[in-house]
N, C-alpha and C positions, 0 to 999 in steps of 0.2 A: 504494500500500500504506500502511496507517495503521500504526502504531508507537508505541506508549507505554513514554519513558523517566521515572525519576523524580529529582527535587533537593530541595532544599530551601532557605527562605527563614529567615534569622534574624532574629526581633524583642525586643528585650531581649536575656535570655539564655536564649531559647528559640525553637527551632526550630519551623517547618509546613514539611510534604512538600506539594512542588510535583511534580504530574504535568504530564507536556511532554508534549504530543501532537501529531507528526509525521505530513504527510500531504503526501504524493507522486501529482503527478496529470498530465497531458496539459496543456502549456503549457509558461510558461516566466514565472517571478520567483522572489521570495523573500520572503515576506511573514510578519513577524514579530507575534502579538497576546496580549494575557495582561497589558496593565499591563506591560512593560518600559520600565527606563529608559535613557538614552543609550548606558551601559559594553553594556549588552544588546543593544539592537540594532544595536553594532558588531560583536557577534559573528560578523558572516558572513563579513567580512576576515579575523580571524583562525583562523574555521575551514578557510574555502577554501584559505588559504595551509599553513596547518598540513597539511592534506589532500592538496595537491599536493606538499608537500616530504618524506612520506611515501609514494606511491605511489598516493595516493589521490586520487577529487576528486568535485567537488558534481556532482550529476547535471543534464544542463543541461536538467531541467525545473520545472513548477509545485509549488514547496513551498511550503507553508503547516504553520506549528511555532503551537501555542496552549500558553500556561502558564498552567495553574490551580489553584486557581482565579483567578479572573480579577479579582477586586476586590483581590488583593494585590500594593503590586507591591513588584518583582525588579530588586533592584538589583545593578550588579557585574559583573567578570567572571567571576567563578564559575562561572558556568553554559557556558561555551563546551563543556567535555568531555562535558554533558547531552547540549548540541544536537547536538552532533557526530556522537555514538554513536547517535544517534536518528534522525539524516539517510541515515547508514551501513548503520544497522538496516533503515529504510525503503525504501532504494536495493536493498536485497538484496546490500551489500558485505561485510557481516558476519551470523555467525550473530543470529535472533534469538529463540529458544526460552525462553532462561536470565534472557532482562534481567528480565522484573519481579519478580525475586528480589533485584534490585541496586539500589540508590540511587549515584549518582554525583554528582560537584561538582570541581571543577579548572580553572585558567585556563590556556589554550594561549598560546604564545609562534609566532611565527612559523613555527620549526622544528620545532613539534608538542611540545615540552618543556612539562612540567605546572608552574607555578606555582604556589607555598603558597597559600591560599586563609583568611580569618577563618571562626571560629565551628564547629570541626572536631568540637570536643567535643558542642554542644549539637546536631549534627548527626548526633553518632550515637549520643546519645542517643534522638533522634526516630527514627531506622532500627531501633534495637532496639523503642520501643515501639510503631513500627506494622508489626511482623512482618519486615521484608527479613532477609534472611539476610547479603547484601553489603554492604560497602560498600565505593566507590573514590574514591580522596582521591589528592593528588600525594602523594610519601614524605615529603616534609619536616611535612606532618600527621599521620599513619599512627600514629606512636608515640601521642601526647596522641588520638586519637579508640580507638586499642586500651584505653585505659583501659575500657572497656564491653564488661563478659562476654555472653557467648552474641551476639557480631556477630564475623563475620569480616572484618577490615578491612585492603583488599589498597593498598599503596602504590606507583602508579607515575612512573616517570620523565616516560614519552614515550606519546603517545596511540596511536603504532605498538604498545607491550607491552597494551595496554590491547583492542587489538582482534588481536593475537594469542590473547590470552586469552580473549575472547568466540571464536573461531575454530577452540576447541582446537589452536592448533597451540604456543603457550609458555604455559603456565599462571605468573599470578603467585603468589608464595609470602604466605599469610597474616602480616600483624604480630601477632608476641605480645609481651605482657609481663603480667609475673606480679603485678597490682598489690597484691595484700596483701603481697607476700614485697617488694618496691618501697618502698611505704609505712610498715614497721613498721621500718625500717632505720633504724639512730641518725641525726640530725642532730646534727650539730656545729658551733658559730660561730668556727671559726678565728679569722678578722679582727677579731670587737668580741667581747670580754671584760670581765663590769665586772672583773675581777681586774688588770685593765689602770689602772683609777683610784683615786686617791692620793685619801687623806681622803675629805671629804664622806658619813661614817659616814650621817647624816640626811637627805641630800640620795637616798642609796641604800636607804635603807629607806624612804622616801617613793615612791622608784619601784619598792619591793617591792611597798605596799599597792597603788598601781596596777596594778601588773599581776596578782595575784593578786584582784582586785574589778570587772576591766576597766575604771576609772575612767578619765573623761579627768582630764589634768593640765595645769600651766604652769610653767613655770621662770621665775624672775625675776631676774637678775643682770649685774652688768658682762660687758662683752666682756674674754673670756679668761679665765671663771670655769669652763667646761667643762659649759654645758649643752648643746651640740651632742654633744659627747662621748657623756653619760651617754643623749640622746635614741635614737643610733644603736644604746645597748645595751640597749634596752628587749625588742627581737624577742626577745634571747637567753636572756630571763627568762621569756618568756611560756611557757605549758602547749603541747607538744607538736597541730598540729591533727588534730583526728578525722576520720577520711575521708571522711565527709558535709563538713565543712570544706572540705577541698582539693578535691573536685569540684566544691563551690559556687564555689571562690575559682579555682580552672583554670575554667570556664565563663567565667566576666568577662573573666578574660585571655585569652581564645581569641577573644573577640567582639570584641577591641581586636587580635590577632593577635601579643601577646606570648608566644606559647607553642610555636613553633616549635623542634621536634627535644627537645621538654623534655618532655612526657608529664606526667602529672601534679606540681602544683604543692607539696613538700612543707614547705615555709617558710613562715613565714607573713609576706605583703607589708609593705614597711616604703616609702612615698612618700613625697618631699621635695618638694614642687613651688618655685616659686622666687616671690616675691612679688609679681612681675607678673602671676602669672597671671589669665585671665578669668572671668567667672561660670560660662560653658558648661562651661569647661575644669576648673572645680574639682567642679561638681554633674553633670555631661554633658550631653546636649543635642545641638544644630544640626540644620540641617535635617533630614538624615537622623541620629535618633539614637545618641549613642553613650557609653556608659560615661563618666563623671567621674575624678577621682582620687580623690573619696572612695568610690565604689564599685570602683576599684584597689583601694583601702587594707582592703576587708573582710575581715573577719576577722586585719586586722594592724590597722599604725597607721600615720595618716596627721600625719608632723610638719611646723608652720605653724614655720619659724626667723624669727625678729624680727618677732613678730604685728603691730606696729602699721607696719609699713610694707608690709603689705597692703591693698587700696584698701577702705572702708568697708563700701561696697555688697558688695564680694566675700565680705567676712566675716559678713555677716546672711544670706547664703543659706544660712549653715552652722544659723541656729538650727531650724530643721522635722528636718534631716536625722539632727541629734544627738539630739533626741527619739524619733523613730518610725522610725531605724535603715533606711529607704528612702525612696527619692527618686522621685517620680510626674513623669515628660515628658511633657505632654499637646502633639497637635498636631491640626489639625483632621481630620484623618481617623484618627488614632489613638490609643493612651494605651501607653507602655512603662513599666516598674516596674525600677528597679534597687533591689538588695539594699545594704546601706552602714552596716554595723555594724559601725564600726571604735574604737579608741583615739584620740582628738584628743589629741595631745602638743605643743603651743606654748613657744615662748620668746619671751623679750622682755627689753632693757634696764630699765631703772629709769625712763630720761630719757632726752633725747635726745643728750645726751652721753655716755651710760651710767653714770655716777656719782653715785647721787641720796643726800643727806645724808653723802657721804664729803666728812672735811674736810683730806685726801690727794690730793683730786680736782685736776686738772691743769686742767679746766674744767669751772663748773657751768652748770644750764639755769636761765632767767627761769620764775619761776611760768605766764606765758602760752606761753611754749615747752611746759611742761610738760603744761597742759594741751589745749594740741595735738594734742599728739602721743599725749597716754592716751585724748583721746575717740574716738578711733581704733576703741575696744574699748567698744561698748556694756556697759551691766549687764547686759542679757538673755541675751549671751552667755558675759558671766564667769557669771553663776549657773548656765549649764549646764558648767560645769567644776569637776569636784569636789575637786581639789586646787591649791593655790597653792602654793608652794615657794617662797622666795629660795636662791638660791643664792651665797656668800659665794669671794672667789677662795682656792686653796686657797695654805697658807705656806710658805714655800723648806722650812723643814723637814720638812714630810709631804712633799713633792715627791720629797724625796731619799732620805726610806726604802726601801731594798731590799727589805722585809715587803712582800706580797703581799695584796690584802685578798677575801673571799669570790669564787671564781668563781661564775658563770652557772651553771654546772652545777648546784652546790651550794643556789642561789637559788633557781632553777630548779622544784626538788625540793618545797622551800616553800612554792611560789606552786602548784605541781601539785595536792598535797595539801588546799590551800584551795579549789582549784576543785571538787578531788572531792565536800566539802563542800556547794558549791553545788549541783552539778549533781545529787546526793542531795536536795536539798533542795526543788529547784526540777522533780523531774521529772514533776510531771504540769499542768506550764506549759509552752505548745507552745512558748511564743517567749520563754520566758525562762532563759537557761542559767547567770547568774553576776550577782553584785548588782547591777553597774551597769544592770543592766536593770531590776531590781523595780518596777512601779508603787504609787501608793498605799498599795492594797488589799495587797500584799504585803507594803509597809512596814510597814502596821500589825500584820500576822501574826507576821514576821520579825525585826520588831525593836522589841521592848517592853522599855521601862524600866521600871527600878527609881525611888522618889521620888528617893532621891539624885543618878542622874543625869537626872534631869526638870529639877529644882532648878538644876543645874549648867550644862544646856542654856537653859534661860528666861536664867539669868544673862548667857550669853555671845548669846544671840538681844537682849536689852535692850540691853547693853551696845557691841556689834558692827552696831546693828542691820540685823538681817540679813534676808534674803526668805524667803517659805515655802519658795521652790525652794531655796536655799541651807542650808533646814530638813532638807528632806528628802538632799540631800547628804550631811550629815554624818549624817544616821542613817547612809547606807549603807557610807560609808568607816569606820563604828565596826564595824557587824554584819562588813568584811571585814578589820578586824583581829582583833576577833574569833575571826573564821573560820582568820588565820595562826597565831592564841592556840591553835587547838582548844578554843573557849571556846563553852558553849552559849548563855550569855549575854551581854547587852552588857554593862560592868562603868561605873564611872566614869571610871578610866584612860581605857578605851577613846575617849570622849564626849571625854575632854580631849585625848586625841592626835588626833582627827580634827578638833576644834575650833582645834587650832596649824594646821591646814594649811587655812587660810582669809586669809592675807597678807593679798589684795587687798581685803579685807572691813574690814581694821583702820581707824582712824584716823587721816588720812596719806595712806591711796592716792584717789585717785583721787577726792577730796572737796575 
């Protein structure tokens, strides 16, 4: 008897339905074909067993299981509860009237217990757009693939519920969850509040304009000035994400299989990776692809803590990704695209002793230490970062105020209403939502001076001299103060505050 069940295969952050087609015949093997890899065609061990420890078992004749199409392959054990039910189906142990309404995916354990499985979401996304009415997933997915209206998505334990359920005799209960009435629910950042940090009046209006312009930034200061601090409270400020947001950003996390019993993602990601890390591991990659931590970090921010003791090479893979906000893994039979439009937020000391021109300093660094340790950080890279900062440590007396300085919430509010701005502004640009994105041809649009500050910019472009890229920078962190101003134009103020937050540009650094 032939028997078609169906699964699916994830690539990127998008699924293809893979049909498994079962065929049971007069003989005796088991022959698995469809491009499977290793995790795949161990599945018969743990189907058989799973099947015997249930009441059930492989029929002892000629199966042959094809997965197609056949030029993709399937990797994983995902697919064991496909084959299973499809062996089942085939064998005439279970009903099969119902299946090709159903997509299924689940890893069996010995004892027939379903395993979480990666890629839940972008899996039934693909069950809704190619018509299945079903879908079955272990429970511990169920929630994060319910996110997807008009799909019934049934969550089981044990592959026994699963073919009671095909059998009419226990019917599994559908997962719901109500995602608008989920998603439009306050967030709150309990744990990091800037109301939490003392002084640094500048230092926090500087990580206003950022997040209200989506700018990358850099902190610059001694250890134990509080730019870790101030980094951790960037999420808290940022605008609320829109629900295309959170599906885009739970998609990445479900392919990496951080999303487990969480359902939709309503935060927005905030990644610290540690300075060791590797190329793959920061852009994604290996052999069989997989998400980066800057495509973690989308739609949040992704913070680099003491940028130059990142390995060089690691940090030039950053410069394509920070421009064109995805990242292309080509391999010889395929191409996967990750999404990676995040916030870059760095720190970094002075020096390599942390004390650079402090004459307090306990120890200073040799001009050839120094430049050591800054070449670390190309120009290329600094000019795709649109804000510099120093950060100064703060003094026993601001430390000790009992006064409270702006929460998150109140920031929050500010940085909201500037984006609204944008996103008015920018709406009939597919891929452009907020300034840090503007190309050129926008720049030109968006942000026209006045002679005054023409004059004022030539000044500090001579004087600074600075790169076109770092030109265009500071257009854009003026149009989103700006934008915090409720200002239609750019003014000169404006030119001159986005013009202070170019540190590493001055005379001194890094020259």
């Amino acid at each position: 008897m032939l028997v078609k069940v169906y699964g699916a295969a994830v690539f990127g952050i998008e699924a293809t339905t893979i049909a498994v087609e079962v065929n049971i015949d007069a003989g005796i093997g088991y022959h698995l074909v469809g491009l499977p890899d290793n995790a795949v065609r161990e599945s018969s061990f743990r189907i058989s067993a799973a099947l015997k420890n249930n009441g059930y078992k492989l029929p002892g004749k000629k199966i042959i299981i094809n997965m197609a199409p056949a030029d993709i392959r399937k990797e994983g054990a995902a697919y064991d509860l496909t084959l299973a039910i499809g062996i089942l189906a085939a064998s005439n142990q279970l009903k099969p009237e119902t299946i090709p309404s159903y997509m299924m995916m689940g890893e069996l354990s010995l004892d027939g217990s379903l395993q979480p499985i990666r890629g839940a979401l972008p899996i039934a996304l693909k069950a809704k757009e190619d018509g299945f009415q079903y879908l079955i997933l272990p429970k511990e997915n169920a929630k994060e693939a319910a996110i997807v209206s008009d799909l019934e998505v049934l969550g089981a334990g044990n592959i026994l519920e699963v073919i009671q359920h095909f059998n009419d005799e226990r019917k599994i209960a559908p997962t719901l969850v109500d995602t608008a009435a989920e998603f439009y629910k306050n967030i709150d950042f309990p744990e990091f509040d800037f109301s939490d940090v003392k002084g640094q009046e500048s230092i926090k209006r500087c990580m206003e304009i950022a997040a209200a312009g989506g700018h990358n930034i850099i902190l610059i200061g001694p250890p134990g000035s509080g730019k870790t601090m101030l980094a951790k409270r960037l999420p808290s400020i940022l605008p609320p994400m829109t629900l295309e947001e959170a599906l885009e950003t739970t998609k990445i996390h479900s392919v990496v299989g951080n999303t487990k019993d969480e359902g939709l993602r309503y935060q927005r990601p905030f990644r610290s990776p540690h300075h060791t890390i590797s190329n793959v591991a920061l852009v994604g990659g290996g052999q069989y692809p997989r998400p980066g931590e800057i495509s973690l970090s989308h739609n949040g921010v992704l913070f680099l803590d003491e940028l130059p003791e990142f390995k060089r090479d690691v940090l030039e893979v950053l410069r394509q990704p920070l421009e064109d906000r995805e990242i292309t893994i080509s391999r010889a039979k395929f191409t996967v695209r990750y999404p990676c439009s995040f916030m870059l937020v760095a720190s970094m000391n002075p020096s390599p002793s942390g004390f650079f021109n402090d004459p307090n300093a306990p120890r200073t660094s040799s001009p050839q230490e120094m430049q050591r340790y800054l070449s670390k950080i190309s120009g290329p890279l600094l000019d795709r970062i649109d804000l510099h900062i120093e950060v100064t440590p703060v003094p026993f007396e601001k430390l000790s105020e009992e006064k409270r300085g702006a929460s998150s919430v109140t920031i929050r509010s500010r940085v909201t209403a500037a984006r609204a701005l944008q996103s008015a502004r920018f709406k009939n640009f597919e891929k452009v939502h907020y300034n840090a994105q503007m190309n050129v041809k926008q720049l030109r649009e968006f942000c026209k001076l006045s002679n005054e500050s023409k004059i004022l910019l030539k000044t500090a472009m001579e004087k600074l001299n600075l790169s076109a890229r770092a030109y265009d920078r500071i257009l854009k962190v003026s149009r989103t103060i700006a934008d915090l101003a409720i200002a239609s134009d750019i003014s000169p103020d404006h030119i001159a505050e986005a013009i202070q937050y170019r540190s590493l540009d001055r005379e001194g650094w890094l020259g």
